[in-house]
N, C-alpha and C positions, 0 to 999 in steps of 0.2 A: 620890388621896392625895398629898400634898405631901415634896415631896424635905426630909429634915432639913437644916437650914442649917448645922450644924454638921458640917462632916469631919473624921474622923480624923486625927491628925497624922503625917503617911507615916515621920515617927522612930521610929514605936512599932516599926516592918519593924527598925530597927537593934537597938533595942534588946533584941527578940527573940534577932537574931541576935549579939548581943553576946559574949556568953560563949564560943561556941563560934568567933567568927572571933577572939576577941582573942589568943589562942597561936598561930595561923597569921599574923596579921598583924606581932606583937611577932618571932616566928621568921623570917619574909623579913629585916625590918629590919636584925633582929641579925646575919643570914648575912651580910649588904651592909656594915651597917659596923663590926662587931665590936666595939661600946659599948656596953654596957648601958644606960648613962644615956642615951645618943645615942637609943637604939632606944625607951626605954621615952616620951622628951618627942615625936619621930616619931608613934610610936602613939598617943599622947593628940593629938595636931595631925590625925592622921590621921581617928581617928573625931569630932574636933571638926568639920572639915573636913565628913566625911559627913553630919553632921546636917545642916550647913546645905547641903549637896548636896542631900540626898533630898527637901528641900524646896521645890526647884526644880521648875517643867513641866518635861516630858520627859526627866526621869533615869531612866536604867536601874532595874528592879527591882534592890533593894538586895541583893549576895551578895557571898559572900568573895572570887571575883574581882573583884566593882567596887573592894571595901576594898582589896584589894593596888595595882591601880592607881591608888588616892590614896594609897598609900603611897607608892608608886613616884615619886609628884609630887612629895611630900614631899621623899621623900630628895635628889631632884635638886634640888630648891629650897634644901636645904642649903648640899649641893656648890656651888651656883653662889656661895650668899650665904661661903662659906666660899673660894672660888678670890675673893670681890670683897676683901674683907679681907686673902688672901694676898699679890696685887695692889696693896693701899695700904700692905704693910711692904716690899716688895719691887722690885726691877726686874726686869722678864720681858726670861729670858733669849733672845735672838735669835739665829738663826742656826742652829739644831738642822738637820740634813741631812735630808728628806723621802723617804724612800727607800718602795720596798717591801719590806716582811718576810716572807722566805720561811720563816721559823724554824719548824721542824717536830718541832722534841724535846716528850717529852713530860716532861707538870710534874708536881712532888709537891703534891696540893689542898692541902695544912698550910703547905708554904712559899711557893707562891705567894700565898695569900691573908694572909700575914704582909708579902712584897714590896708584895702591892698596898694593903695597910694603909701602908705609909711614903710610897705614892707621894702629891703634891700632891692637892689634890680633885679638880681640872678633869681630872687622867688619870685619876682613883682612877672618876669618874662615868661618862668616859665607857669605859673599859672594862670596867665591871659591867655598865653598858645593854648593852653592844654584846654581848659575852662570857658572862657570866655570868644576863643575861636574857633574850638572845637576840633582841635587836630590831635593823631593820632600822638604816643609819645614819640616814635619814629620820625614825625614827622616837626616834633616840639627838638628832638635832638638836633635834627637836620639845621633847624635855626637856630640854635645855641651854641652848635659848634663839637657838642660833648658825644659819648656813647649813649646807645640807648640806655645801659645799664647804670650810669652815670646820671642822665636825664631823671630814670623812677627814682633813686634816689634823691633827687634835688626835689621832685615835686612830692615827696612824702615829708620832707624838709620841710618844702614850704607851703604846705596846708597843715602843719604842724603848726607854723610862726604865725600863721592867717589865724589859724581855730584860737591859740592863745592872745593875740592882740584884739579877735572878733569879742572874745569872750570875756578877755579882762574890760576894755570897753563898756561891755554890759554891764558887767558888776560894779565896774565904778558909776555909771548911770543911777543903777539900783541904792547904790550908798546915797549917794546926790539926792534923792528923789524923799 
């Protein structure tokens, strides 16, 4: 018997699972960058993205963790095109002190993630990779595009901008109060 020449279109695996990953994918997005609109064009790039993924040799069978990690592309691919733009209105400021942060208080989830909503992109990326999804720096570099050594730099950066905008927030609180 003869192999049918025509194969299934491995989109159909997405499109099966559409429904049910698209509130787990639209929900990471939104936790990351607190947009609606941001989240919901993300998600649509995302499983645009997948289709022509899954239509490649050798991609993973298609599931809600593959979809999260082209989100996760996504979002960084934001970040970055959004730190290029902040970069052509601006001059990067130099000279920031590279210390290590020993800072060990703990944070309220509602106001941190309002601080880390004000911060620039290029801090805002790379301490959601690093922090809030928990990936190696290696692995924070890999999505940002930079060296790892480049990477510890930017996230001692930006939990430098995070502690100083967490903390003057407090204090202004405390004045107010």
């Amino acid at each position: 018997m003869r192999e049918p020449r025509i194969r299934p279109d491995p989109a159909f695996a997405l499109l099966e699972l559409y429904e049910r990953a698209l509130p787990e994918v639209y929900g990471y997005l939104l936790s990351r960058c607190g947009n609606r609109t941001l989240a919901e064009e993300l998600t649509s790039e995302t499983f645009l993205g997948a289709v022509g993924a899954c239509r490649k040799q050798g991609t993973p069978p298609v599931s809600v963790g593959w979809l999260i990690g082209i989100a996760r592309h996504k979002l960084a691919d934001h970040w970055r095109r959004q730190a290029r733009e902040d970069r052509g209105l601006r001059l990067v400021h130099h000279g920031e002190p590279e210390t290590v942060d020993p800072w060990e208080g703990r944070l309220d989830a509602l106001r941190a993630r309002q601080v880390l909503a004000r911060l620039g992109p290029a801090h805002r990326a790379a301490l959601t990779l690093r922090y809030v999804d928990g990936l190696g720096v290696p692995e924070v570099a890999g999505h940002l595009g930079r060296t790892v050594h480049a990477t510890e730099a930017l996230i001692v950066r930006a939990r430098a901008a995070f502690r100083r905008e967490y903390e003057g927030e407090e204090g202004g609180r405390d004045r107010a109060e």
